[in-house]
C-alpha positions in Angstrom: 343.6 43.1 -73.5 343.1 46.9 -72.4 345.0 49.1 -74.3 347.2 50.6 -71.3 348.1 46.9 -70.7 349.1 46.1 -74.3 350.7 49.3 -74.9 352.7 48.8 -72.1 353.4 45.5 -73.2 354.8 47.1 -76.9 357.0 49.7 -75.0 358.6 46.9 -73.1 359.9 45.4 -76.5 361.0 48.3 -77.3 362.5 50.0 -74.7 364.6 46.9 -73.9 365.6 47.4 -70.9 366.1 51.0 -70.6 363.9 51.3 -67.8 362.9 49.3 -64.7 359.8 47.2 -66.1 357.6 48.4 -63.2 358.3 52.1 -63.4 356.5 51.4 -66.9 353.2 50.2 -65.7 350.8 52.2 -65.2 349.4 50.7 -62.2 352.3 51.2 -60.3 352.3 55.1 -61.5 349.0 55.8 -59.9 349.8 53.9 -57.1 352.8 55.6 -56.0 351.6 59.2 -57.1 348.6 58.6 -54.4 350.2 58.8 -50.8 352.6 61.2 -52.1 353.1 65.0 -51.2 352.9 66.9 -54.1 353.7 70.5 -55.5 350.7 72.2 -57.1 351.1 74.1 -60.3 348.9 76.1 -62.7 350.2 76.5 -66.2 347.7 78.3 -68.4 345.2 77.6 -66.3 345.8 73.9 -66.3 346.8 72.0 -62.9 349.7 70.2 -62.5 350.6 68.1 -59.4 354.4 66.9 -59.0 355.3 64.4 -56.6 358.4 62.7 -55.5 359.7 59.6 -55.3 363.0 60.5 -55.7 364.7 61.8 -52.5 368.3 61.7 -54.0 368.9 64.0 -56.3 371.6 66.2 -57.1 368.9 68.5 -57.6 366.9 70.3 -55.2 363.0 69.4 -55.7 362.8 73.2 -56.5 365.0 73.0 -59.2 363.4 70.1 -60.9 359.7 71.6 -60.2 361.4 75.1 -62.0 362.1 72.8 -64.9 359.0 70.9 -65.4 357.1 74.1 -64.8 358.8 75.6 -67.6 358.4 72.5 -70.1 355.0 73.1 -69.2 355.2 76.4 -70.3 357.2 75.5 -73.8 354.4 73.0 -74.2 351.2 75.2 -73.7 353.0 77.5 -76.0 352.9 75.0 -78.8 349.1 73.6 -78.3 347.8 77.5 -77.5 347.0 75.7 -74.0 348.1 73.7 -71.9 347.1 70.3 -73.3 344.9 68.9 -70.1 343.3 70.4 -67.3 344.8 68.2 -65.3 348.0 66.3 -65.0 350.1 64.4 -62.1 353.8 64.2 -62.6 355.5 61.6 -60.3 359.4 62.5 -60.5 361.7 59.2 -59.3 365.3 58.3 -59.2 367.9 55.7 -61.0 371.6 55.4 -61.3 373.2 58.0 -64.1 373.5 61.6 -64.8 371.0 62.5 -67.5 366.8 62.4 -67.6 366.6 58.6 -68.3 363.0 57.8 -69.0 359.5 59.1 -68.7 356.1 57.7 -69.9 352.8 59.7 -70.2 349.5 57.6 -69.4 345.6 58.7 -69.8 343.6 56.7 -67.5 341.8 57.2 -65.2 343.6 60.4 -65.5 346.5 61.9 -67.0 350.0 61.2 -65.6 353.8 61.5 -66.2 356.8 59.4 -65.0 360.3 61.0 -65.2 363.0 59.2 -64.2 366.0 61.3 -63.6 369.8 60.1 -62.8 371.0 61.0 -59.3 373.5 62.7 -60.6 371.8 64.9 -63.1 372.9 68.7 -63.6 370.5 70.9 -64.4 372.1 71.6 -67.7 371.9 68.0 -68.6 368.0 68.0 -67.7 367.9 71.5 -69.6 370.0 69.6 -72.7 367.2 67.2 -72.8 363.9 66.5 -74.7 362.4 63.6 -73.2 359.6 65.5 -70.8 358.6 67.7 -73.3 357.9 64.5 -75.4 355.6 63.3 -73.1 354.0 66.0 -72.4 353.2 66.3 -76.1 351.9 63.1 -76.2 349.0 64.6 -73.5 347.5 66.3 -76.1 346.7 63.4 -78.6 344.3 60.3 -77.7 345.8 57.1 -76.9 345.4 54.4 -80.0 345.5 51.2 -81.0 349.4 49.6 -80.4 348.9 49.6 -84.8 349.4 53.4 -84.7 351.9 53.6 -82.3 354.4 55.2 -84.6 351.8 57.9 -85.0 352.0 58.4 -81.7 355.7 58.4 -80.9 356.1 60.2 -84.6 354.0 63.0 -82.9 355.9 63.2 -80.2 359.2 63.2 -81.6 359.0 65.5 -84.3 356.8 67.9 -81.9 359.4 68.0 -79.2 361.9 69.2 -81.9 359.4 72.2 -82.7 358.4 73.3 -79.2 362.4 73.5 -78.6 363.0 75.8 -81.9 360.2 77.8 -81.7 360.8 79.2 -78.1 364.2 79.1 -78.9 366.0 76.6 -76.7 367.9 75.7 -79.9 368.4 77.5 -83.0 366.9 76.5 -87.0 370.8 74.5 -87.5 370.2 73.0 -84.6 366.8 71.7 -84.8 367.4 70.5 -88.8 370.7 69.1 -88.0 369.0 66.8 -85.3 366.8 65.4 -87.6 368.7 65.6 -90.6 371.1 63.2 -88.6 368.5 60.5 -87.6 365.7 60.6 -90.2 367.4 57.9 -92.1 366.4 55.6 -89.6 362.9 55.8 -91.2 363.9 53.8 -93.9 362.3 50.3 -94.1 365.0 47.3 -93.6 364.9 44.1 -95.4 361.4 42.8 -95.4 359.4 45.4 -93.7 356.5 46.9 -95.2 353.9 49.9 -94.3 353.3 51.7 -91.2 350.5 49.2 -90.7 353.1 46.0 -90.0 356.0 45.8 -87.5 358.7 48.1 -87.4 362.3 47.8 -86.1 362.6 50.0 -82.9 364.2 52.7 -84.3 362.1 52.7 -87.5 358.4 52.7 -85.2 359.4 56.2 -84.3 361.4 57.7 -87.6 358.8 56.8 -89.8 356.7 58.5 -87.7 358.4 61.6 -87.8 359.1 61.5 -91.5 355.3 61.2 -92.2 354.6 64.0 -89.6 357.4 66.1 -91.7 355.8 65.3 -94.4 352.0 66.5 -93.3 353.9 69.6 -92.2 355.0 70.5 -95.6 351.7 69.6 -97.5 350.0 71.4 -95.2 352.2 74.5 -96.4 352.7 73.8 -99.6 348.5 73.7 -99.5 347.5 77.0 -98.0 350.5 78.9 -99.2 352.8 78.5 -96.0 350.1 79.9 -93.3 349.1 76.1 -91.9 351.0 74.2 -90.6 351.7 70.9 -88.2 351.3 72.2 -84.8 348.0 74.2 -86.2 346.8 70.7 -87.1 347.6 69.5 -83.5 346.1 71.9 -81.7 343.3 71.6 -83.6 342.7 68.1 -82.3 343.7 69.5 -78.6 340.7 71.1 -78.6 338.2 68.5 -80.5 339.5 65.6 -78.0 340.2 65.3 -74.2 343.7 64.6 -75.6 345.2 61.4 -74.0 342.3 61.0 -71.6 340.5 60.0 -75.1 341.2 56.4 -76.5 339.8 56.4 -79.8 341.0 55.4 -83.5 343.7 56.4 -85.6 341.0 56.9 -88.7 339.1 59.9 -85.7 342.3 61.3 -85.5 343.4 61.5 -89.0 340.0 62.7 -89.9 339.9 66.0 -86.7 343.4 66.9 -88.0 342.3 67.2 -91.8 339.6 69.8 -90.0 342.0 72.0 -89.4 341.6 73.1 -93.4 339.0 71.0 -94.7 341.5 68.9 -96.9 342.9 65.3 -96.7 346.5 65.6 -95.9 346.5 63.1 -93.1 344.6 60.5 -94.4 345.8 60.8 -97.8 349.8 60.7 -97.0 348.6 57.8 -94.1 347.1 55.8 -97.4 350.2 56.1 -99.3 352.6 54.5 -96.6 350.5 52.0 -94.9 350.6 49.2 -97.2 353.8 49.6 -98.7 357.1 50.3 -97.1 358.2 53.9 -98.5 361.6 54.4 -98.7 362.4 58.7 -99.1 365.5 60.2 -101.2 366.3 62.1 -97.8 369.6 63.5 -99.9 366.6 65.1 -102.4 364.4 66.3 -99.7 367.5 68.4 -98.0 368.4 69.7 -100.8 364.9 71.1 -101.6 364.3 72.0 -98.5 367.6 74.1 -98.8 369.9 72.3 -96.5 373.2 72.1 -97.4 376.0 70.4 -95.3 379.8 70.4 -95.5 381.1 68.2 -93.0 379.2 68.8 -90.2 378.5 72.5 -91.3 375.0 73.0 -91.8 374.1 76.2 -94.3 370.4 77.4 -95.3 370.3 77.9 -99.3 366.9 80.4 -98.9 366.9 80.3 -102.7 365.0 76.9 -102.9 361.3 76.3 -103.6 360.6 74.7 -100.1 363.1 76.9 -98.1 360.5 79.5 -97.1 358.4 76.3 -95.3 361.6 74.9 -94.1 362.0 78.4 -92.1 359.0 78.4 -90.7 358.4 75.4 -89.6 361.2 76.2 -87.0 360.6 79.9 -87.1 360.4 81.2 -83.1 357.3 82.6 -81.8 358.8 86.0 -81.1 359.7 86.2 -85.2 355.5 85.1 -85.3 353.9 87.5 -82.5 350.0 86.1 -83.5 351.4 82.5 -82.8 351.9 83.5 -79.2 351.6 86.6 -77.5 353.5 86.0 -74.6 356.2 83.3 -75.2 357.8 81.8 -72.2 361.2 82.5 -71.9 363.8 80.3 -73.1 366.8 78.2 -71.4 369.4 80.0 -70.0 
């Protein structure tokens, strides 16, 4: 089967339901986007082209092109570039108030699907993280449906950066979001590695605890100055992102380039045969995260806390990171 096909396949297992079936096939993506009017933008010399299906928004198509222009922007921030030269966005419509659903697809060119609720604000859209998760996901190579958790892991855990580092939400903020769903990566009953099937939730947690966990070895390796998103754009820039379809060993082995080590592959060894179950209570403690209730405190005096900060440190604390941040949500 081609791989768009039988991805699409996986995502309709596990998106049941959360999205009309045929807004998730690719073939009816590029068939829409081609008749359709569209809005060029260039961000960081990239071009995007944003179409709509949608013509009853709450919105006006200039406030929603404002906002994915500007997700653009967070996004090139966090790769150095923007992560294609070229992109189509087709923007459509469904009953509810939030951003619903979106899908990101590589061939024969790269494409987005939001799918926004009629009644969307534009704090809600501005609330969300779903677009700048799949336009993450435009920056790695599409893979075998095996490694989708790396994929989705990617995604997840770098949509939670790109929002903290620009400064869309603070350090709390960003740890308390995955402090309060990381559990999720914890194999049930019966499963095993990240090479076997995963629950729905788990695909994606385990992802982002073993993208977590890269991020700290990476750290605790070259003495806090590499880090996760280095590693990323690293591959950007060896790949045609998710134009490429390739394998998960290529990618494992372009993001160990980024220091000449074995991070990925070695950490990627460790969990794929056997289901890994973390002490997450341990690891927040290490990392200096302390909870009462729901107050979240930073204990600085831990051995991991300096990674811990900067992993979500903003680019305007980090000027060489990016010299000219885009601004953040009002």
């Amino acid at each position: 089967m081609h791989p768009l096909l039988s991805r699409l396949l996986l995502i309709l297992l596990l998106c049941c339901g959360t999205a009309q079936a045929q807004d998730l096939n690719p073939a009816n993506l590029y068939r829409a986007l081609a008749p359709l009017p569209k809005t060029r933008l260039e961000v960081q010399g990239a071009v995007m082209d944003v179409a709509f299906q949608a013509q009853d928004l709450s919105l006006s198509q200039a406030e929603v092109v404002a906002w994915i222009e500007q997700r653009a922007q967070w996004v090139s921030a966090f790769y150095g570039r923007f992560p294609v030269d070229r992109v189509e966005v087709l923007v459509d419509s469904a009953e509810g108030d939030r951003v619903l659903a979106g899908i990101a697809w590589g061939q024969p060119y790269p494409a987005l699907r939001v799918t926004l609720g009629r009644k969307a604000t534009l704090d809600a859209l501005n609330r969300d993280g779903l677009l700048i998760h799949e336009m993450v996901h435009l920056g790695t190579p599409m893979l075998p449906n095996k490694a989708f958790w790396f994929l989705e892991g990617v995604a997840d855990y770098s949509a939670t950066l790109v929002r903290a580092k620009i400064g869309a939400i603070n350090e709390a903020q960003a740890w308390r979001g995955l402090v309060r769903s990381m559990w999720q990566a914890i194999p049930k009953m019966g499963e095993r590695g990240l090479d076997y099937p995963m629950s729905g939730s788990r695909v994606y947690w385990a992802g982002v605890y073993y993208c977590m966990q890269a991020d700290l070895r990476l750290r605790q390796q070259s003495d806090n100055q590499i880090g996760f998103m280095d590693a990323l754009r690293h591959l950007n820039r060896e790949t045609r992102g998710i134009a490429d379809y390739t394998s998960l060993d290529r990618v494992l082995t372009t993001l160990d380039g980024v220091d000449g080590g074995a991070t990925f592959r070695e950490l990627y060894q460790e969990m794929r045969e056997e289901p890994v179950s973390p002490d997450l209570p341990l690891i927040w403690l290490q990392l200096g995260l302390r909870f009462d209730d729901d107050l979240l405190e930073f204990d600085n005096t831990t051995e991991l806390a300096p990674l811990r900060a900067a992993i979500m440190r903003r680019y305007d604390e980090e000027p060489a990171l990016a010299a000219e941040p885009p601004a953040a949500a009002p």
